[in-house]
N, C-alpha and C positions, 0 to 999 in steps of 0.2 A: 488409492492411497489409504492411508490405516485409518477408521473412522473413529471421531469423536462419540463416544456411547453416550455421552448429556444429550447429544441430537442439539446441541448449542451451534456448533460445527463441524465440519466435516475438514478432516486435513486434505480434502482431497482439491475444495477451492483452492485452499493457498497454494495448489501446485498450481492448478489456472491459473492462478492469478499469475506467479511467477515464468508460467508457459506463457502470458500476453506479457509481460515484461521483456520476455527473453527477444518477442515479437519485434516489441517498439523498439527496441535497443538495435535490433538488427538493420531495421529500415534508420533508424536516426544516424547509427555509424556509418552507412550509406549516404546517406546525404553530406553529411560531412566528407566525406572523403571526395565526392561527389563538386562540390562548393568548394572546398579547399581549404578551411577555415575552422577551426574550435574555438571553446571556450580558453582564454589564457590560461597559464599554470597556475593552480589554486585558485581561481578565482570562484569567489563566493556573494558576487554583487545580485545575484537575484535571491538567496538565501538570507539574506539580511534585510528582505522586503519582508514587511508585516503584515501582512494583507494573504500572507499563502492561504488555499482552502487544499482540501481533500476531503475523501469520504471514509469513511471507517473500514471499508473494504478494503482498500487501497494500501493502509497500514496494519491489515493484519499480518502477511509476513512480518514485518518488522515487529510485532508485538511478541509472535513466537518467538522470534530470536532473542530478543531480551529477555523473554521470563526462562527460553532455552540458556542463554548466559548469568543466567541469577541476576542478573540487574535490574530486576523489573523493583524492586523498592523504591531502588538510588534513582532509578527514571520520574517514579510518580513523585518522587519525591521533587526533584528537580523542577516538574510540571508545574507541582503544585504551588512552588515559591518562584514560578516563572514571570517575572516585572513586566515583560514586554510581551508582543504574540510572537517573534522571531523564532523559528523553530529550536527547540532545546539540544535536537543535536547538531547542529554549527556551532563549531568551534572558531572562532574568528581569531587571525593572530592581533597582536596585542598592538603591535604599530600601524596594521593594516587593516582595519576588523571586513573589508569588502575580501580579502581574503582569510583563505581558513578550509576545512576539511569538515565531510560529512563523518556523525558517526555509525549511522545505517547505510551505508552507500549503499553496498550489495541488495540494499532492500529497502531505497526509497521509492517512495509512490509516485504513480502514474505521473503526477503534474510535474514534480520535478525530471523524469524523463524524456517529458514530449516541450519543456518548455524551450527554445530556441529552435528546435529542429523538426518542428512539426506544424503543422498549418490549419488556419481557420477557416470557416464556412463564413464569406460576405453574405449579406443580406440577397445579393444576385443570384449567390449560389458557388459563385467561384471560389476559387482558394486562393490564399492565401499566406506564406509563412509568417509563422507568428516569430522573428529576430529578436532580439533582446536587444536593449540600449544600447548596450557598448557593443556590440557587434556592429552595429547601424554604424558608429560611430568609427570604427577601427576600421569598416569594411567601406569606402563613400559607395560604392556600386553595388550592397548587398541585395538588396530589395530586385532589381535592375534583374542580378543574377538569378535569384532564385527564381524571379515571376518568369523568367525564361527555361531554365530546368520543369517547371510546371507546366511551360507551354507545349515542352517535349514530350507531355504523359510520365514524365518520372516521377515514380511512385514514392510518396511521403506521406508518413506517420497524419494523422486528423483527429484532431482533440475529438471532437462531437461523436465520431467512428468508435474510436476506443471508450469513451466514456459509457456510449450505450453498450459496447460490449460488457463493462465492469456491469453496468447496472441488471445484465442479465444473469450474473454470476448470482445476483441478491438483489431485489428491487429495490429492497428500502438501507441495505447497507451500502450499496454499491449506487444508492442517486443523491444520499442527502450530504450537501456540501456543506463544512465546519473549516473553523478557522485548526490550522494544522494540531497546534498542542493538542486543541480540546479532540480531533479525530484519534490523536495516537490513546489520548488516556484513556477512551471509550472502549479503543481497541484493545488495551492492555491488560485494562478489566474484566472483560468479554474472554480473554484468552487464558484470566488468571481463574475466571469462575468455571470456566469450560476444563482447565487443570483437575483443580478442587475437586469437581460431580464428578469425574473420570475416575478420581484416587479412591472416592467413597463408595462409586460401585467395582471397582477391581478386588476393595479388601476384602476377606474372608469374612460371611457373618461370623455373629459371637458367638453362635449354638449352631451345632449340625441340621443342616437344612432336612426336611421332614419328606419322607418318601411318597409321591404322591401314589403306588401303588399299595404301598402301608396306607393310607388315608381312606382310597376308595375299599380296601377290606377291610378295616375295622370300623368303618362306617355302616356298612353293611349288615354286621352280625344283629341281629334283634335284638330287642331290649327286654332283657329279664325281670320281673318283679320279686 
């Protein structure tokens, strides 16, 4: 991919990233198909939990695209007067706020990917589907189902798998967990300053740059008195 000349970043992770996205989406829409069962239509009941983490790696796509849409202002700005931790882009509708729509879908982070259809490591070792409430709730047999799809070796998404995958992408962008806002604005920043350095060394200096074989010969010539 085309590199960042700041050395801030390299466009080439957020293809990773979005190559391990493409990953996790494959195995999750598997399982679902698999299970029989999705999330209802529009439902936005785990997006209106305040508690989301991610790591700043996770939402660098989504940072590019926003400062790529010009909206990176109206975003930090948004952050910035944000009341609650509920992430800034859930849109809740107004009679249902547990429903509503992403406005990064295409390029929300890992946790909102793997959360319902991906599974945890117990303390024994096993796994585990980590279901979401109202699944539990819609489905009385879910648990039931899936520990038996797991007992067949069907292969499913593992939070701690991918997680260390991201964290090799970048140790320290890709291990330290933030509550979502504060991950995206880090990110947005990071993407706005890595912009910035980019723009400043692309422009032409202000004076014609100085020939370094001009330099080494009139360096050379002796000094007259």
């Amino acid at each position: 991919g085309q590199l960042k000349k700041n050395g801030v970043m390299k466009m080439s992770v957020i293809h990773s990233i979005l190559e391990i996205y493409e990953e996790v989406d494959g195995l999750t829409d598997r399982f679902r198909n698999e299970f029989g069962y999705s999330c209802p239509p529009d439902c936005g009941a785990c997006c209106t939990f305040n508690k989301v983490e991610a790591t700043e790696l996770e939402l660098l796509p989504a940072a590019a695209e926003v400062w790529a849409s010009g909206k990176a202002d109206s975003v930090l700005h948004r952050l910035a007067g944000a009341s609650t931790m509920t992430c800034v882009f859930y849109h809740p509708q107004e009679s249902l706020p547990d429903h509503g729509w992403c406005e990064i879908y295409p390029f929300r982070p890992l946790v909102c990917r793997l959360f319902g259809y991906a599974a945890v490591r117990t303390r024994t070792g096993a796994l585990e589907m980590a279901h979401c409430t109202l699944i539990r709730h819609l489905v009385e047999d879910a648990k039931e189902q899936s520990d038996a799809l797991l007992a067949e070796g069907f292969e499913v998404a593992i939070f701690s798998d991918y997680g260390m995958t991201m964290s090799c992408l970048d140790p320290l962008l890709g291990t330290w967990r933030l509550p979502i806002n504060d991950a995206m604005r880090r990110a947005l920043h990071r993407e706005g300053l890595g912009q910035m350095l980019s723009a400043e060394e692309d422009a032409p200096p202000p004076y014609p740059a100085a020939s370094p074989v001009a330099f080494v010969s009139t360096s050379m010539v002796p000094f007259k008195k």
